[in-house]
VEXDO-677572 format. One record per atom (N, C-alpha, C): atom name; residue number from 1; x, y, z. Coordinates in Angstrom, 1 decimal. Layout:
// residues N
+------+-----+--------+--------+--------+
! atom !   n !      X !      Y !      Z !
+------+-----+--------+--------+--------+
!   CA ! NUM !      X !      Y !      Z !
...
+------+-----+--------+--------+--------+
This chain:
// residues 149
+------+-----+--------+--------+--------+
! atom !   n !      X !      Y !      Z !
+------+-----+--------+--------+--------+
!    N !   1 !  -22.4 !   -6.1 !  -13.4 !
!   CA !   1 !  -22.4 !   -5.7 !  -12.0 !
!    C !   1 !  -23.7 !   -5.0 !  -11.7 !
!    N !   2 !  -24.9 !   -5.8 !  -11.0 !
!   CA !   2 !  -26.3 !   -5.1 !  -11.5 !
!    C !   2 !  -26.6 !   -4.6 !  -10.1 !
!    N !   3 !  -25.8 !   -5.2 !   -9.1 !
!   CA !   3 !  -26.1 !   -4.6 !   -7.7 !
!    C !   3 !  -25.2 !   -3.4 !   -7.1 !
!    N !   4 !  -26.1 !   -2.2 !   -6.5 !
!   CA !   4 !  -25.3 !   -1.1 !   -6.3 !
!    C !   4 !  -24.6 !   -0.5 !   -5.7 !
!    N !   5 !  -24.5 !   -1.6 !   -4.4 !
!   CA !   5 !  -23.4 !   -2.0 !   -3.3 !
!    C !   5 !  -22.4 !   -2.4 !   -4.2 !
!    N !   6 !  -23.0 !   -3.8 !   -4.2 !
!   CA !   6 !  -21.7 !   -4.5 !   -5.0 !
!    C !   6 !  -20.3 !   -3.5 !   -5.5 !
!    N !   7 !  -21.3 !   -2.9 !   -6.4 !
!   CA !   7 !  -20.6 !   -1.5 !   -7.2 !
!    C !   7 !  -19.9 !   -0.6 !   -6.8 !
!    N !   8 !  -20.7 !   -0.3 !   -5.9 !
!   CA !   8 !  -19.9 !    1.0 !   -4.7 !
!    C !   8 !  -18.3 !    0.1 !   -4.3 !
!    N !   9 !  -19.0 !   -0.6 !   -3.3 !
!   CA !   9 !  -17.7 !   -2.0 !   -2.9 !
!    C !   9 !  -16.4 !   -1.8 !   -3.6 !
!    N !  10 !  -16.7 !   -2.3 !   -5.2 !
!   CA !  10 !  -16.0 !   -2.3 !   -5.9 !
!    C !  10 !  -15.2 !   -1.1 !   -6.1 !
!    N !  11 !  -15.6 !   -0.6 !   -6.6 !
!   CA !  11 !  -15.5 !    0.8 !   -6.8 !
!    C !  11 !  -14.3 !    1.4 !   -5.6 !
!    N !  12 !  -14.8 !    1.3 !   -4.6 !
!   CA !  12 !  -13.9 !    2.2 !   -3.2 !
!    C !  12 !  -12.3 !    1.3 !   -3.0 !
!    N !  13 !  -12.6 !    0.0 !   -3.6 !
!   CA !  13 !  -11.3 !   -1.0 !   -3.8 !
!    C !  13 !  -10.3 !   -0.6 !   -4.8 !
!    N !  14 !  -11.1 !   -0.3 !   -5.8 !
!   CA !  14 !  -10.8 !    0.0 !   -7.0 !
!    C !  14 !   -9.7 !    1.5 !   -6.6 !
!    N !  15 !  -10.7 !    2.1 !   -6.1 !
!   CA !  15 !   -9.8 !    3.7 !   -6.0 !
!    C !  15 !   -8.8 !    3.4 !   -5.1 !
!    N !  16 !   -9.1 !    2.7 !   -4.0 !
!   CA !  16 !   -8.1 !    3.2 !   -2.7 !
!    C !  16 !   -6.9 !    2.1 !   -3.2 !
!    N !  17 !   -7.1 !    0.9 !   -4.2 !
!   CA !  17 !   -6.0 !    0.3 !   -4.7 !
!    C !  17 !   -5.6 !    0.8 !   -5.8 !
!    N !  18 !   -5.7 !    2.1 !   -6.1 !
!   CA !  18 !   -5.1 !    2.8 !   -7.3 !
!    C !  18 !   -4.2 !    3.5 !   -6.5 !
!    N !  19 !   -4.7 !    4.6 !   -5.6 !
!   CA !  19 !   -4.5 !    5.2 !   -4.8 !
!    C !  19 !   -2.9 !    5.1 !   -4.2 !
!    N !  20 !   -3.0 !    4.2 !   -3.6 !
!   CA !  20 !   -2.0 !    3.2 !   -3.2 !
!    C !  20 !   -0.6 !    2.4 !   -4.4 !
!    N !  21 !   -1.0 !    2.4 !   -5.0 !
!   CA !  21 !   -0.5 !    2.2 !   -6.0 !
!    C !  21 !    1.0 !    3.5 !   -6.5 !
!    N !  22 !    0.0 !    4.5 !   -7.0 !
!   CA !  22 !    0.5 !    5.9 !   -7.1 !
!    C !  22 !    1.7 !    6.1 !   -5.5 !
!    N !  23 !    0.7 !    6.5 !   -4.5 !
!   CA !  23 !    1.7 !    6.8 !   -3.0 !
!    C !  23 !    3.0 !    5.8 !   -3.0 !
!    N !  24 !    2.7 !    4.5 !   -3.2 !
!   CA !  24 !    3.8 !    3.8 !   -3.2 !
!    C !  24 !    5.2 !    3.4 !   -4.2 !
!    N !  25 !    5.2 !    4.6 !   -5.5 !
!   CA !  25 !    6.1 !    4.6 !   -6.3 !
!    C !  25 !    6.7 !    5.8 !   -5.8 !
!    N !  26 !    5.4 !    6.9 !   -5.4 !
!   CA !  26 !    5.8 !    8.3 !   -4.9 !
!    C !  26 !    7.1 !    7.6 !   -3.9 !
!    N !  27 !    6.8 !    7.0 !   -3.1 !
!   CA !  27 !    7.8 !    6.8 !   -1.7 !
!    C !  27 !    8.8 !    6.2 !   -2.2 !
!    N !  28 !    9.0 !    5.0 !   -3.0 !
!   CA !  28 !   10.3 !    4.0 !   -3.2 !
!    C !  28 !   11.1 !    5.0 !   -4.2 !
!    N !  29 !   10.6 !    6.1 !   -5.4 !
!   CA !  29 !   11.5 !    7.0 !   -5.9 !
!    C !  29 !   12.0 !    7.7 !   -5.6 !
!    N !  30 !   11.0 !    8.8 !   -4.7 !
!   CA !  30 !   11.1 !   10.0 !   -4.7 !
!    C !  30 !   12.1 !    9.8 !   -2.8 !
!    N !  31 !   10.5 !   10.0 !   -1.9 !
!   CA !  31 !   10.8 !   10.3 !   -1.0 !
!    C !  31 !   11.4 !    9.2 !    0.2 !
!    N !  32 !   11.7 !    7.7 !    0.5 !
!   CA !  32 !   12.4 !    7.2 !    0.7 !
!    C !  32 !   14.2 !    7.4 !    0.7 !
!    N !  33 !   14.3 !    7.6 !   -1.0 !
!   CA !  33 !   15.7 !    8.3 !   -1.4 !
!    C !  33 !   16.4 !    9.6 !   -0.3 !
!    N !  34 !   15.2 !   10.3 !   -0.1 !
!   CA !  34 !   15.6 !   11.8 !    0.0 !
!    C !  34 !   16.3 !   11.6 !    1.5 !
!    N !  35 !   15.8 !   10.8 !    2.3 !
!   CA !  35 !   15.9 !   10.0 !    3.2 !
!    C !  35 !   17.4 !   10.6 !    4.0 !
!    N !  36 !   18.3 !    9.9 !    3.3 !
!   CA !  36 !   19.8 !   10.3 !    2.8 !
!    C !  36 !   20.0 !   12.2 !    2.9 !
!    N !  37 !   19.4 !   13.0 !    2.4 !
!   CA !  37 !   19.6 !   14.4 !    2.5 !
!    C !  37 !   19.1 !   15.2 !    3.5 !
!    N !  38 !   18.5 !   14.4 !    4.8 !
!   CA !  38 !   18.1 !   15.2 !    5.4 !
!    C !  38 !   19.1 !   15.6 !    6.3 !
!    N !  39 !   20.4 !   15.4 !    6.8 !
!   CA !  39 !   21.3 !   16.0 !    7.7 !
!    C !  39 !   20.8 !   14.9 !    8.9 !
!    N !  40 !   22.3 !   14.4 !    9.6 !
!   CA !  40 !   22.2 !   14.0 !   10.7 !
!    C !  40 !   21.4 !   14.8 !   12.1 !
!    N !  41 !   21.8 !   16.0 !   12.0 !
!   CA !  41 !   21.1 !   16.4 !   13.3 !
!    C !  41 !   19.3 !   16.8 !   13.8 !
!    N !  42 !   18.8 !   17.0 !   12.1 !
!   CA !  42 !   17.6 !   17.2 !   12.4 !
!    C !  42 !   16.7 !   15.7 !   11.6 !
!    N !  43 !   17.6 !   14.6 !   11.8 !
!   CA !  43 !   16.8 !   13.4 !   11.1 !
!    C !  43 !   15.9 !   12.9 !   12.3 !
!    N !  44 !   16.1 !   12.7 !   13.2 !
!   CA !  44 !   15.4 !   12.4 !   14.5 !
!    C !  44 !   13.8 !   13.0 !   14.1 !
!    N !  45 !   14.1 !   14.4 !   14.2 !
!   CA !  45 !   12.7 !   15.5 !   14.5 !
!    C !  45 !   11.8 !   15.4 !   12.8 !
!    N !  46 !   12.2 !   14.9 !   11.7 !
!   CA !  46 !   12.1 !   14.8 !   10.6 !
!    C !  46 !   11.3 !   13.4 !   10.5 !
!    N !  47 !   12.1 !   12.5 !   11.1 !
!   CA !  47 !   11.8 !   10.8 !   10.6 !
!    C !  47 !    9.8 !   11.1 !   11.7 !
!    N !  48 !    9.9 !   11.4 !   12.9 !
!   CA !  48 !    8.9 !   11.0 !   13.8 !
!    C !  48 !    7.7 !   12.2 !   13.1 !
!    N !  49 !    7.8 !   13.2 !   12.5 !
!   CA !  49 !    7.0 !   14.1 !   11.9 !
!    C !  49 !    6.7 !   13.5 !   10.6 !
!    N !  50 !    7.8 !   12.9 !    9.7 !
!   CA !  50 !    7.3 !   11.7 !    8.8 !
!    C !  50 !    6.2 !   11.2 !    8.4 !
!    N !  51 !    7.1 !   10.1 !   10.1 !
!   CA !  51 !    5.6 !    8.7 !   10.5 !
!    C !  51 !    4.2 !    9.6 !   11.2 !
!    N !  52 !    4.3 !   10.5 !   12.0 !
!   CA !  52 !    3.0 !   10.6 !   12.1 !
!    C !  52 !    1.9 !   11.6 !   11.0 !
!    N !  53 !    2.8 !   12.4 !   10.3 !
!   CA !  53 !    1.9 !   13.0 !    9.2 !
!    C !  53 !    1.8 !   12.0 !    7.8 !
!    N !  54 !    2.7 !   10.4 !    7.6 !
!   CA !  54 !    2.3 !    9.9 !    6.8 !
!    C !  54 !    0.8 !    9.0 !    7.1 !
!    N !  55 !    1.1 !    8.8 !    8.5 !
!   CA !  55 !   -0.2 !    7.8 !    8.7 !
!    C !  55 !   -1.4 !    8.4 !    8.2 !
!    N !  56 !   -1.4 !    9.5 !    8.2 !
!   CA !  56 !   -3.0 !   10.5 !    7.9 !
!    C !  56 !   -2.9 !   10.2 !    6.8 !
!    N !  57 !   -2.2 !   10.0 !    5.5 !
!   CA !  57 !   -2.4 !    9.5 !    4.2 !
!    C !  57 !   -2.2 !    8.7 !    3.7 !
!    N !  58 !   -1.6 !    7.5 !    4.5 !
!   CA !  58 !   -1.3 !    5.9 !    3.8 !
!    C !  58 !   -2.5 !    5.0 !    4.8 !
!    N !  59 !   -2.9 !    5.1 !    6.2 !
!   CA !  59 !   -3.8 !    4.5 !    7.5 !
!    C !  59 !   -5.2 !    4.6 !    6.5 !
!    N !  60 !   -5.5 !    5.5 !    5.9 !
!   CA !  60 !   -7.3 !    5.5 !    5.5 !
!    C !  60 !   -7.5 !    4.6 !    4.5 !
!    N !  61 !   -6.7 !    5.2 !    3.2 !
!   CA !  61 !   -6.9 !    4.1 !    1.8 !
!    C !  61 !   -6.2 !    2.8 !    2.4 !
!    N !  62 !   -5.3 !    2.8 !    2.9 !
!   CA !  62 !   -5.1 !    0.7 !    3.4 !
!    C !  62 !   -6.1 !    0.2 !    4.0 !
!    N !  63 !   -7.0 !    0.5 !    4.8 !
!   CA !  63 !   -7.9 !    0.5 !    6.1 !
!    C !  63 !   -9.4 !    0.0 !    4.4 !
!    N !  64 !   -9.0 !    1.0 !    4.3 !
!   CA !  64 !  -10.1 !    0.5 !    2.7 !
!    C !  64 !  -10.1 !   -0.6 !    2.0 !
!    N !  65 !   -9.1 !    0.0 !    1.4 !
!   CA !  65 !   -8.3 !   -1.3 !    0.6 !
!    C !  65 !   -7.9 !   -2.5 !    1.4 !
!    N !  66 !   -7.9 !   -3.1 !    2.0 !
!   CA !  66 !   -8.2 !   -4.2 !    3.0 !
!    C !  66 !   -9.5 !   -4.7 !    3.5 !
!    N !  67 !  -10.1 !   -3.8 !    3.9 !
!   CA !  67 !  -12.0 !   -4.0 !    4.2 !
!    C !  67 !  -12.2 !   -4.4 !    3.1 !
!    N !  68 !  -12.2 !   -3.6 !    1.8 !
!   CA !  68 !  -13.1 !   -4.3 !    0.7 !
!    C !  68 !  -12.9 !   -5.0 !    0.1 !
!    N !  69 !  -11.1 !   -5.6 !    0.3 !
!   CA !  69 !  -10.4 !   -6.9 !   -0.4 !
!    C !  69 !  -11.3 !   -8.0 !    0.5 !
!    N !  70 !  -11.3 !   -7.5 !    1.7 !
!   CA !  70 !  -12.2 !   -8.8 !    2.3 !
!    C !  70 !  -13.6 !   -9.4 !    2.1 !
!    N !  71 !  -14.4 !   -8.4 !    1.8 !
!   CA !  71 !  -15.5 !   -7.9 !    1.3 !
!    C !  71 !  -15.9 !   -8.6 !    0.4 !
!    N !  72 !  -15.0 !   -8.3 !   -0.7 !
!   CA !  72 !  -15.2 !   -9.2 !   -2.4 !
!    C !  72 !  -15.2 !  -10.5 !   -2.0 !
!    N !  73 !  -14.7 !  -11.5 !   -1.3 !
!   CA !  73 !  -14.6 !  -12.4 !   -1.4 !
!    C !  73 !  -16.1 !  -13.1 !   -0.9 !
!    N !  74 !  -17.1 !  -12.1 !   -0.4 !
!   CA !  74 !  -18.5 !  -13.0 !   -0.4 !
!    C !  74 !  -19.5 !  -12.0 !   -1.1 !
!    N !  75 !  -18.6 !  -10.8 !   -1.6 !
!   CA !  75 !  -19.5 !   -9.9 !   -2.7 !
!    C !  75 !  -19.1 !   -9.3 !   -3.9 !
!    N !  76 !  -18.9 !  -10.5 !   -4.7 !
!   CA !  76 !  -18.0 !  -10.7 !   -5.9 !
!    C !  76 !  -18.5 !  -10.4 !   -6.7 !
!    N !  77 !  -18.0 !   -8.9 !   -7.9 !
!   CA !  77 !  -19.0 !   -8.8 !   -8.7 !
!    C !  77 !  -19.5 !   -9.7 !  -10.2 !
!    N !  78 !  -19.7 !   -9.8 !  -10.7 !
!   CA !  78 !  -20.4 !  -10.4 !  -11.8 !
!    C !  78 !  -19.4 !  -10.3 !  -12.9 !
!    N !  79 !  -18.8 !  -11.8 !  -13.3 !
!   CA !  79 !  -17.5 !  -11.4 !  -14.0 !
!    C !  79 !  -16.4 !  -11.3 !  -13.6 !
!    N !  80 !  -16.4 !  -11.6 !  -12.3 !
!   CA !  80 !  -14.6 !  -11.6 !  -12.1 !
!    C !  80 !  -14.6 !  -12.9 !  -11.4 !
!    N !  81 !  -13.5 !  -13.3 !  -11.7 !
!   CA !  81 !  -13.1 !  -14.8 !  -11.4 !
!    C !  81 !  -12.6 !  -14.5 !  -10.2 !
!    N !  82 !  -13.5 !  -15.9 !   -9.1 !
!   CA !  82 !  -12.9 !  -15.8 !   -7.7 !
!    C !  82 !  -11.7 !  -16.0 !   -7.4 !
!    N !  83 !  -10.7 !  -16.3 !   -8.0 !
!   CA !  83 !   -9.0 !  -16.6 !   -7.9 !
!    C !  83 !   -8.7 !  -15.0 !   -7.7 !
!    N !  84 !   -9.3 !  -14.1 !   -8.2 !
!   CA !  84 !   -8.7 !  -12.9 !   -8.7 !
!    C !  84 !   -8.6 !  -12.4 !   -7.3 !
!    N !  85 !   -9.9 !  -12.9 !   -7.1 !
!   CA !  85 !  -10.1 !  -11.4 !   -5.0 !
!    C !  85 !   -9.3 !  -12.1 !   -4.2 !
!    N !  86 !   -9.3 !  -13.7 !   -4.4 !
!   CA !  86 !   -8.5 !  -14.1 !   -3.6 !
!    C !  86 !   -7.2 !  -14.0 !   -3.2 !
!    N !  87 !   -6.6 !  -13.7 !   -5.1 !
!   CA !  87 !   -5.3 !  -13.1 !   -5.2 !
!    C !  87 !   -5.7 !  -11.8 !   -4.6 !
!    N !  88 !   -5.6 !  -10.9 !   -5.3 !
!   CA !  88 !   -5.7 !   -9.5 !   -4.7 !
!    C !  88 !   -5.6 !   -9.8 !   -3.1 !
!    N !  89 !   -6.9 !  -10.1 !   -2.3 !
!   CA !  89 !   -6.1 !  -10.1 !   -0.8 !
!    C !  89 !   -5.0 !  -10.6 !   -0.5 !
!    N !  90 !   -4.5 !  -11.8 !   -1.0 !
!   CA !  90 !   -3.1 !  -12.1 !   -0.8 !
!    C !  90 !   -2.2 !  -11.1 !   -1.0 !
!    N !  91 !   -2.5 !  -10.4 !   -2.2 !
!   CA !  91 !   -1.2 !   -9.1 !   -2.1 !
!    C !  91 !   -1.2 !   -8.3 !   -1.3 !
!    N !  92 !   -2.3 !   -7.5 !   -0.7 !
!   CA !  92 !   -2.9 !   -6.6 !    0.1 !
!    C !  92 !   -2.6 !   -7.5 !    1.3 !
!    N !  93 !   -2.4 !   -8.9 !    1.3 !
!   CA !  93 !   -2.1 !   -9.1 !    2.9 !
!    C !  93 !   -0.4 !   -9.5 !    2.8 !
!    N !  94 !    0.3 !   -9.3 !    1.8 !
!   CA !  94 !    1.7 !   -9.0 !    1.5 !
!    C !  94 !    2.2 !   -7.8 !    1.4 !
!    N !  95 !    1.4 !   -6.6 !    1.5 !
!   CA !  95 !    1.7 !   -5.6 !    1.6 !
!    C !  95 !    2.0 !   -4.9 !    3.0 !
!    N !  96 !    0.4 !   -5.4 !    3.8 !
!   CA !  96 !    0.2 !   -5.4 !    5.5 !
!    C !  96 !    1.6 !   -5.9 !    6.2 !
!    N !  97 !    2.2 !   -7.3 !    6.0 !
!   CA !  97 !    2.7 !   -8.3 !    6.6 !
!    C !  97 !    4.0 !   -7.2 !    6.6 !
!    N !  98 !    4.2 !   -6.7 !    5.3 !
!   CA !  98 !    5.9 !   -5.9 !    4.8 !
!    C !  98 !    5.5 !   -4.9 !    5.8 !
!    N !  99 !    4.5 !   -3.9 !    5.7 !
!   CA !  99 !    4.6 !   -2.8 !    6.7 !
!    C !  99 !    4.9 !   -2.8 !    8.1 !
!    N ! 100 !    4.1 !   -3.6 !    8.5 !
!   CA ! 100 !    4.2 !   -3.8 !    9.9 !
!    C ! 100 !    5.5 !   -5.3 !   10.4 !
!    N ! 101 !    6.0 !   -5.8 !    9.4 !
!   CA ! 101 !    7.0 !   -6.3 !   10.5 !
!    C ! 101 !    8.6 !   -5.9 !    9.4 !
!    N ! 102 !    8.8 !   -5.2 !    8.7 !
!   CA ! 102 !    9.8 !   -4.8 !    7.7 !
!    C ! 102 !   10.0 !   -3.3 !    7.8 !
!    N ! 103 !    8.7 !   -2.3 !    7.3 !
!   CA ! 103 !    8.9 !   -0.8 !    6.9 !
!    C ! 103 !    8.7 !   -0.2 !    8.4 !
!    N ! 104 !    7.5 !   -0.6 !    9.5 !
!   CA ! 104 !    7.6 !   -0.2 !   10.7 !
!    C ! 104 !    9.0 !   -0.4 !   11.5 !
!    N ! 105 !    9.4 !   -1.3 !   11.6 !
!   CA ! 105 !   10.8 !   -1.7 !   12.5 !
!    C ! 105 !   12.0 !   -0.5 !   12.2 !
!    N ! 106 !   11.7 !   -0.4 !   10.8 !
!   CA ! 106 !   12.7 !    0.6 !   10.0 !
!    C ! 106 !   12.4 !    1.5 !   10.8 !
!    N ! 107 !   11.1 !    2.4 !   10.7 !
!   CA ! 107 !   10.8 !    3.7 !   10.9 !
!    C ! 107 !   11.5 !    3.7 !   12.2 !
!    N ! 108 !   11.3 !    2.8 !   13.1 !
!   CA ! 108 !   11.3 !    2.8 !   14.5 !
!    C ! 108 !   12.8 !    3.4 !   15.2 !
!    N ! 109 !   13.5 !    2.4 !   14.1 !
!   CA ! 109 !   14.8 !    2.7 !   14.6 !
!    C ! 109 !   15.3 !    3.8 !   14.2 !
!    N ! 110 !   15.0 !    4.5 !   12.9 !
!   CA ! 110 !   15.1 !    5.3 !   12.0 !
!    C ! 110 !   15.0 !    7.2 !   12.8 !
!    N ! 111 !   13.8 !    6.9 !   14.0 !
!   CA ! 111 !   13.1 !    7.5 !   14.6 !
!    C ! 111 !   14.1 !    8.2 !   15.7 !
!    N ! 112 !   14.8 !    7.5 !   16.3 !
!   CA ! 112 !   16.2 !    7.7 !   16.9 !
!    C ! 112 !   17.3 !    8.2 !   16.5 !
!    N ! 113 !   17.3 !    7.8 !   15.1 !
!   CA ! 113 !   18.4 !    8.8 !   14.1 !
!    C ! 113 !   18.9 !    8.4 !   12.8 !
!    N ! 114 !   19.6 !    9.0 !   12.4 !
!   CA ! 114 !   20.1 !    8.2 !   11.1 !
!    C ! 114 !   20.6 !    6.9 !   10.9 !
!    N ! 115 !   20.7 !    5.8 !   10.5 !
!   CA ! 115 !   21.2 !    4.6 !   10.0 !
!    C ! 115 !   21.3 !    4.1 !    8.5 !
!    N ! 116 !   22.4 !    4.6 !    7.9 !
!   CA ! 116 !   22.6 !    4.5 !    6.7 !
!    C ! 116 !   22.1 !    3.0 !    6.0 !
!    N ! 117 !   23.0 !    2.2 !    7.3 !
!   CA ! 117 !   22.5 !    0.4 !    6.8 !
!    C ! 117 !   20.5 !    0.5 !    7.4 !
!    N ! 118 !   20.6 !    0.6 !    7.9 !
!   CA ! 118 !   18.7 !    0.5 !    8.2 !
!    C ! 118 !   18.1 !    1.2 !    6.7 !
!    N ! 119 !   18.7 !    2.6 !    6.4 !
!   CA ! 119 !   17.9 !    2.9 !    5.4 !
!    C ! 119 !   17.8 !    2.7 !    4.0 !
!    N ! 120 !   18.6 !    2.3 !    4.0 !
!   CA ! 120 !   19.2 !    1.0 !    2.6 !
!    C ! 120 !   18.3 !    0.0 !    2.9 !
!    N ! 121 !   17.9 !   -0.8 !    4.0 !
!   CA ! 121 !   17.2 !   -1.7 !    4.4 !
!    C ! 121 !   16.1 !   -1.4 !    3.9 !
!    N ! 122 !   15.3 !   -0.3 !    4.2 !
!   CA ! 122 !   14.2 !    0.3 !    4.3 !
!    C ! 122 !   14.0 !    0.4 !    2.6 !
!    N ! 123 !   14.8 !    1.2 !    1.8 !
!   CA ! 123 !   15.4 !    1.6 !    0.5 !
!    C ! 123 !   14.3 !    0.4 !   -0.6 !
!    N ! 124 !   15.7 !   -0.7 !    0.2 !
!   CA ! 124 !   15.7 !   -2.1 !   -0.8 !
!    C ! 124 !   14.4 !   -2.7 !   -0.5 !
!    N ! 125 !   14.1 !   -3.3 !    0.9 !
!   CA ! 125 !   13.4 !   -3.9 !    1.4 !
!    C ! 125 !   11.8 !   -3.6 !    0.8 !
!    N ! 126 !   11.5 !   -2.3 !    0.6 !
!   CA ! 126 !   10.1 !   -1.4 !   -0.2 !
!    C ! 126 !   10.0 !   -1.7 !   -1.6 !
!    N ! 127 !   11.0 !   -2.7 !   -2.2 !
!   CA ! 127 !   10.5 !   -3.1 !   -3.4 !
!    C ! 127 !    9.5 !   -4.4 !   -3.5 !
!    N ! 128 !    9.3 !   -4.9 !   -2.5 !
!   CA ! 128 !    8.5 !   -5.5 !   -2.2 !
!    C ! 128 !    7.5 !   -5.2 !   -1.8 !
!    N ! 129 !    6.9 !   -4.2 !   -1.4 !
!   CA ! 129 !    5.7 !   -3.6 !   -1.4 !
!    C ! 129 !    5.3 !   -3.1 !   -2.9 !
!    N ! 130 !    6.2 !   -2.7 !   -3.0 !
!   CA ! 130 !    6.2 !   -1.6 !   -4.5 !
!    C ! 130 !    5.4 !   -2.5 !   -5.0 !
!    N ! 131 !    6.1 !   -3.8 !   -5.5 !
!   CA ! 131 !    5.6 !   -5.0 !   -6.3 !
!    C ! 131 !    4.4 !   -5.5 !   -6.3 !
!    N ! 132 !    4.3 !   -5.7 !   -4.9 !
!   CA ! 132 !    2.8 !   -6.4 !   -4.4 !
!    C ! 132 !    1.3 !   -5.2 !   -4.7 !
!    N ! 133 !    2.3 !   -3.9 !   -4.6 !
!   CA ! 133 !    0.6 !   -3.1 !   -4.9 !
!    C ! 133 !    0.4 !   -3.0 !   -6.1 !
!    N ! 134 !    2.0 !   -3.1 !   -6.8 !
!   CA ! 134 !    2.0 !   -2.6 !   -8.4 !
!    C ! 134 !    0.8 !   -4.1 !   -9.3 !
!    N ! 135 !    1.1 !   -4.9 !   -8.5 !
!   CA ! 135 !    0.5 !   -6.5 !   -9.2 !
!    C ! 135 !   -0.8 !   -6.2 !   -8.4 !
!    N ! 136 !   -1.2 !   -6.0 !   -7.6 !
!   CA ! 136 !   -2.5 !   -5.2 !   -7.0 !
!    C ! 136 !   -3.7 !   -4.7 !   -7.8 !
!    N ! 137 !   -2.7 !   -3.7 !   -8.0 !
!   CA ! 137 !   -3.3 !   -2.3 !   -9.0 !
!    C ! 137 !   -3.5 !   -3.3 !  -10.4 !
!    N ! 138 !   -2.4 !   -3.7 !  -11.2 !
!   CA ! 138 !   -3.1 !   -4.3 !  -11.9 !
!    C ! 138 !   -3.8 !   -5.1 !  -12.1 !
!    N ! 139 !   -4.1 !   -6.1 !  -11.4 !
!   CA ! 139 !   -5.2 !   -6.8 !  -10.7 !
!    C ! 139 !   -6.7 !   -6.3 !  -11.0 !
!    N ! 140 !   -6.6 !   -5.2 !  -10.0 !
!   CA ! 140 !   -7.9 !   -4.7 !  -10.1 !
!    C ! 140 !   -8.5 !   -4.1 !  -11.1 !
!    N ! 141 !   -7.8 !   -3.5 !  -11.8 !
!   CA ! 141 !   -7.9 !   -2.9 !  -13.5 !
!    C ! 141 !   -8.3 !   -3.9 !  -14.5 !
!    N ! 142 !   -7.9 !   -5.4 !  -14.2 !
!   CA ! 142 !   -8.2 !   -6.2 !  -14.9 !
!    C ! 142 !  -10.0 !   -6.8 !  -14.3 !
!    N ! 143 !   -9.9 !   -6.9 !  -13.2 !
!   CA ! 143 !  -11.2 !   -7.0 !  -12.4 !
!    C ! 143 !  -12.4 !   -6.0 !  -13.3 !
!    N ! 144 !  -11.4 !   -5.2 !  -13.0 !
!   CA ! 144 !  -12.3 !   -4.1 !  -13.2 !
!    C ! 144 !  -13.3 !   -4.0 !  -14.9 !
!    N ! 145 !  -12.1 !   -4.5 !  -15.9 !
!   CA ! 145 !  -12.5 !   -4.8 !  -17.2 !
!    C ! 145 !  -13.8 !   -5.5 !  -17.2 !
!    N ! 146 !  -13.8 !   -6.7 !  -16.5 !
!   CA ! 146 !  -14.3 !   -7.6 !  -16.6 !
!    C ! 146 !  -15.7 !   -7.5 !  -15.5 !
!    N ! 147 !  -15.8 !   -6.8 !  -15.2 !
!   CA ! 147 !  -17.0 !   -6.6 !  -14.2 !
!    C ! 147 !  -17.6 !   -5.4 !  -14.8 !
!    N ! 148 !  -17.3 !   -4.5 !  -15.8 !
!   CA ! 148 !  -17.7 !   -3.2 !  -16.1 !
!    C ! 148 !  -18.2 !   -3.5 !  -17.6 !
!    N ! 149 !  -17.9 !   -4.3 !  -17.9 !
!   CA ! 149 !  -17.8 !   -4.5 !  -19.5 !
!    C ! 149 !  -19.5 !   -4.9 !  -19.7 !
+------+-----+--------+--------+--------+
């Protein structure tokens, strides 16, 4: 990888698809679950303080991690096989697809108040995300072997 963009490029994919990676087990273990313990009467005021103080920390590294999945595919570094970025965006556009028409709908309704069946939905439904970053992240690590080496 002899060019220093290229690198950088790489590099900002690399972190914000690690990044992401981490956030997204944090959510399907930890705090999805907890979901369930917040009490009926203050889940409303809970779920909408949630979504708007998660966006500040999941909106920036996806916004990344998306731009530079796009990126690679006409500034590919040296050593990684073009199937790979291709895949990778595929996941990263299997992750987008699940957010916004699966985990958003959730939040939405969720936002209104408790729904035990929605959050089970939400629950199950996030292993699909889980998967796609988790094959992501490895992805890139393998990219990463092979473009660093």
């Amino acid at each position: 990888m002899n060019d220093p963009l290229i690198r950088i490029l790489f590099l900002a994919h690399l972190g914000s698809s690690l990044y992401m990676v981490g956030l997204i087990w944090f959510v399907q273990v930890v705090h999805y679950p907890l979901f369930a313990s917040v009490g009926i009467l203050q889940f409303p005021i809970y779920e909408q303080r949630h979504t708007a103080l998660t966006t500040w920390v999941v909106a920036p590294p996806m916004l990344i991690e998306a731009a530079t999945a796009v990126l690679l595919i006409w500034f590919r570094p040296t050593g990684v096989a073009e199937w790979s970025v291709w895949s990778g965006l595929a996941l990263v556009g299997v992750c987008w697809l699940s957010t916004a028409f699966i985990q958003v709908p959730c939040h939405e309704v969720l936002s209104k108040g408790f729904d035990p069946i929605v959050h089970q939905h939400l629950v199950s439904t996030n292993w699909l995300r889980t998967g796609a970053w988790s094959l992501h992240g490895g992805l890139v690590l393998w990219m990463a072997w092979f473009s660093f080496r």
